[in-house]
N, C-alpha and C positions, 0 to 999 in steps of 0.2 A: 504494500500500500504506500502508494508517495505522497507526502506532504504537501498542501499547496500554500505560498507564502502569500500572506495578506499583506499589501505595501500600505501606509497612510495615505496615499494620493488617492487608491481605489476607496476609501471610505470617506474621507474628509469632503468636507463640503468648501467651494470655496468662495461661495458666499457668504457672510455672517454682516449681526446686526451689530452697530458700534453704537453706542449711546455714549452723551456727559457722563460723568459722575454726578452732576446735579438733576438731571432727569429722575423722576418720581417712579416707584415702583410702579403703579398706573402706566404711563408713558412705558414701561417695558415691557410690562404684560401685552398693552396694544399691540407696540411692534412685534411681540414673539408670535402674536396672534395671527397678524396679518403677513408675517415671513414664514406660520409654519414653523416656527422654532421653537427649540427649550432651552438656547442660551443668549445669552446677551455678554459681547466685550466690552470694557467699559474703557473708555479713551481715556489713555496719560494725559495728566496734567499740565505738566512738563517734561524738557528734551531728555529728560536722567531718572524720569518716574517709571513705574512698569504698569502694563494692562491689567484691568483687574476682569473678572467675570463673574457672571451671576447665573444661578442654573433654578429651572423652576422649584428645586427644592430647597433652594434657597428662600426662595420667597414664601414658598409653604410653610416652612420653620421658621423662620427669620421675621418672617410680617403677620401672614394670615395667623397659624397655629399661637401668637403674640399675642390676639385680637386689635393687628394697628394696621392702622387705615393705607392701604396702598397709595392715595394719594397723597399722604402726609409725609412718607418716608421717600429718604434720596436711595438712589442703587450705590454708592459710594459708601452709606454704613452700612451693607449687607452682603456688598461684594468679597472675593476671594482674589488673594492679591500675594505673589511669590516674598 
């Protein structure tokens, strides 16, 4: 039986959704909505900063299971960031 090798380019997608950090949890939910997505990158701040990300379970833990209002919260305090 031979192995068949899965490379990252055959899975990855190579469009994704980039949002501020000030963008509202709300505003990522929309976009994830309307791309069909369950992640969101979130743009550096600056030229020496790193990307952060945010994954729908994020927001399930982080905001909803919270009971806080997705519109009130930034993706910036729930993202995940190296």
């Amino acid at each position: 039986m031979q192995k068949r090798v899965i490379k990252a380019r055959d899975v990855m997608h190579e469009e994704h959704i980039e949002l501020d950090g000030m963008a509202t949890v709300k505003d990522a939910l929309n976009a994830m909505k309307a791309a069909d997505a369950s992640v969101v990158i979130v743009k550096k701040r600056h030229e020496h900063d790193a990307f952060g990300i945010v994954l729908l379970s994020d927001i399930a833990r982080k905001v909803l299971a919270k009971d806080r209002a997705p519109d009130r919260v930034n993706v910036y305090e729930i993202m995940s960031k190296p």
